[in-house]
C-alpha positions as CSV (number, residue, x, y, z in Angstrom):
1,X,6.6,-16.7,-24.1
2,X,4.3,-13.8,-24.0
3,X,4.6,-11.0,-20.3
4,X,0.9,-12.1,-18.7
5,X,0.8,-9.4,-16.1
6,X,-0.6,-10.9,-13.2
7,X,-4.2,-10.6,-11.8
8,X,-3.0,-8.5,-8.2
9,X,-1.1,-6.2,-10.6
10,X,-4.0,-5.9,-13.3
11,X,-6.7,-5.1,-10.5
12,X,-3.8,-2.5,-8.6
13,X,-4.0,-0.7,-12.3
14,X,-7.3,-0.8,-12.2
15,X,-7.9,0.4,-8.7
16,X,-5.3,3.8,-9.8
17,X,-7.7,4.3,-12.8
18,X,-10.7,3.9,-11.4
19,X,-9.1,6.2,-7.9
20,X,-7.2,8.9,-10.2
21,X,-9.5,11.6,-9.0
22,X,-10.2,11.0,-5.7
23,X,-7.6,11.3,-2.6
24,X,-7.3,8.2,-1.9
25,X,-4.9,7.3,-5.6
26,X,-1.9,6.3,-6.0
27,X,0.8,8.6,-4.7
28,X,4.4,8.2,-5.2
29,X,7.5,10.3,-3.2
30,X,11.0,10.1,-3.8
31,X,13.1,8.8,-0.9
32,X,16.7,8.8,-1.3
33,X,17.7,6.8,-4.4
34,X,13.9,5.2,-4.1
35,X,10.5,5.8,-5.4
36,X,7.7,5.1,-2.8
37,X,4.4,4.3,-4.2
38,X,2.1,4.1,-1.9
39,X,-2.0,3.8,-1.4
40,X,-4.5,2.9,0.7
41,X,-7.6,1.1,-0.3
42,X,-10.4,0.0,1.2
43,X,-10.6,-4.0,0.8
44,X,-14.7,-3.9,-0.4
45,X,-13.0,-3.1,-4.1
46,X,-10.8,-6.9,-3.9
47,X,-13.3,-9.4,-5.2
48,X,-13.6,-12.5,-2.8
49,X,-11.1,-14.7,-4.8
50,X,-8.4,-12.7,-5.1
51,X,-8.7,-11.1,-0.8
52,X,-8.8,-15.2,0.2
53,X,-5.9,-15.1,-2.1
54,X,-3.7,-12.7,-0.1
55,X,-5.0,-13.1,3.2
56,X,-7.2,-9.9,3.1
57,X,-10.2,-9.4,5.0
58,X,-13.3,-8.1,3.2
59,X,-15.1,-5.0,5.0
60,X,-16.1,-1.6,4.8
61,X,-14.5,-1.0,8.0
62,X,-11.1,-2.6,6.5
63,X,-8.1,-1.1,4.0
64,X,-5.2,-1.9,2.4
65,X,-1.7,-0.1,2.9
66,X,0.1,-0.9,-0.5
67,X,3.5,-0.1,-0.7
68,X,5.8,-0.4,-3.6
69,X,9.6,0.4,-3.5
70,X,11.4,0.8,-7.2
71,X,14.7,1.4,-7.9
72,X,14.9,5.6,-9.0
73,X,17.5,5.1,-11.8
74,X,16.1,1.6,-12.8
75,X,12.5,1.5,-11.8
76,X,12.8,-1.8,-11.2
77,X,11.5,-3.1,-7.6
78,X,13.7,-3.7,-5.0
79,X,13.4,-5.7,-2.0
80,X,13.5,-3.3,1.2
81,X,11.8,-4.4,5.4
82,X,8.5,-2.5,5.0
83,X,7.2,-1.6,9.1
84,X,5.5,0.9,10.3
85,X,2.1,2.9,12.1
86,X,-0.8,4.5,11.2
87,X,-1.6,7.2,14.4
88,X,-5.6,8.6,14.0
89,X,-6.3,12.2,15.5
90,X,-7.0,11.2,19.2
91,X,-3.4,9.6,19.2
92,X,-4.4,6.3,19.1
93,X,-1.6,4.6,17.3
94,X,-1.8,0.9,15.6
95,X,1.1,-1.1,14.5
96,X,0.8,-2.1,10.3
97,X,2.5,-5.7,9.8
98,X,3.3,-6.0,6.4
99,X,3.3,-8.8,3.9
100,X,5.7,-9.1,1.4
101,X,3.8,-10.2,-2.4
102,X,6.6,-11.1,-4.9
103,X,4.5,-11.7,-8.8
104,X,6.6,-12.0,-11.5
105,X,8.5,-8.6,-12.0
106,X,6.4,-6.9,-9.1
107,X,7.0,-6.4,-5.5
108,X,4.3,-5.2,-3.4
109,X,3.9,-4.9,0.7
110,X,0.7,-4.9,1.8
111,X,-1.0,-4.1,5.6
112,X,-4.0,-3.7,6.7
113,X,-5.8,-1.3,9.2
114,X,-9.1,-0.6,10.3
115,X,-11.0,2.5,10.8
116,X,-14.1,4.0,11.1
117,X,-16.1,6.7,8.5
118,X,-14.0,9.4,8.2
119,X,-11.4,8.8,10.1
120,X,-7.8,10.3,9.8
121,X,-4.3,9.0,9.6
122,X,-1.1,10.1,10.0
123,X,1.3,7.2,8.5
124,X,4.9,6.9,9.3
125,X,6.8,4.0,7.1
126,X,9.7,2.9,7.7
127,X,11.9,1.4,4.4
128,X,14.5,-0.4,5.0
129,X,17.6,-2.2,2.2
130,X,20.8,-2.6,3.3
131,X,22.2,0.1,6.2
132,X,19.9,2.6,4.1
133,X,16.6,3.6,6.1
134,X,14.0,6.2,4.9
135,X,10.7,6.8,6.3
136,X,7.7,7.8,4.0
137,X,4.9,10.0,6.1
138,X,1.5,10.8,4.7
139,X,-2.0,11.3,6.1
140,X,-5.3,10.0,4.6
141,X,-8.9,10.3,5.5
142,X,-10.7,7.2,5.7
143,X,-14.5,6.6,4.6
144,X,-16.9,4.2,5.0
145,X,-17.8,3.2,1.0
């Protein structure tokens, strides 16, 4: 039987790729015994399939918080309670509610939040496996595509 990476994990590759260059890519931080990867991406670049798929909505007003949680020694995903806020500038804070995607050898938590053209974040994460807790904090402008 032959690995057939699955279509979510194909189109995340391609979304890095196709994102390497701008600020918005794929970042990853090293939390305890963890690596974090994290991005944000607006939901236009899901095709309609694959958003009805997962739950997502379509919009340019609309992104996707992806987080993925891998073992630092191992790399191999572990599975961690993803919560968390994304605060904008004026202090406005909104809750993220995370949904947990298992495919094959991948584990991704998605949530998504809504925003206007260009529009900061401040994101606070919090990870949580076991009685071990770290929280991943990054900022992101937001635009309109």
């Amino acid at each position: 039987m032959t690995y057939r990476p699955s279509y979510i994990t194909w189109l995340m590759g391609c979304l890095l790729v196709l994102l390497n260059s701008h600020a918005s890519a794929e970042q990853m931080e090293k939390l305890g015994k963890w690596d974090v990867h994290y991005i944000v991406v607006n939901t236009t670049f899901f095709t309609p399939e694959i958003a009805k798929r997962y739950g997502i909505i379509r919009s340019k007003y609309n992104a996707i918080v992806n987080i993925s949680v891998l073992d630092s020694q191992t790399k191999k995903p572990l599975s961690t309670a993803v919560s968390g806020t994304a605060r904008n500038l004026l202090g406005t804070t909104r809750p993220l509610a995370f949904k947990r995607i298992t495919e094959q050898d991948a584990i991704y938590y998605i949530a998504p939040v809504s925003f206007n053209d260009r529009e900061t974040f401040r994101f606070s994460i919090d990870i949580q496996q076991g009685n071990q807790t770290q929280t991943l904090k990054f900022q992101q402008e937001m635009f309109v595509d």
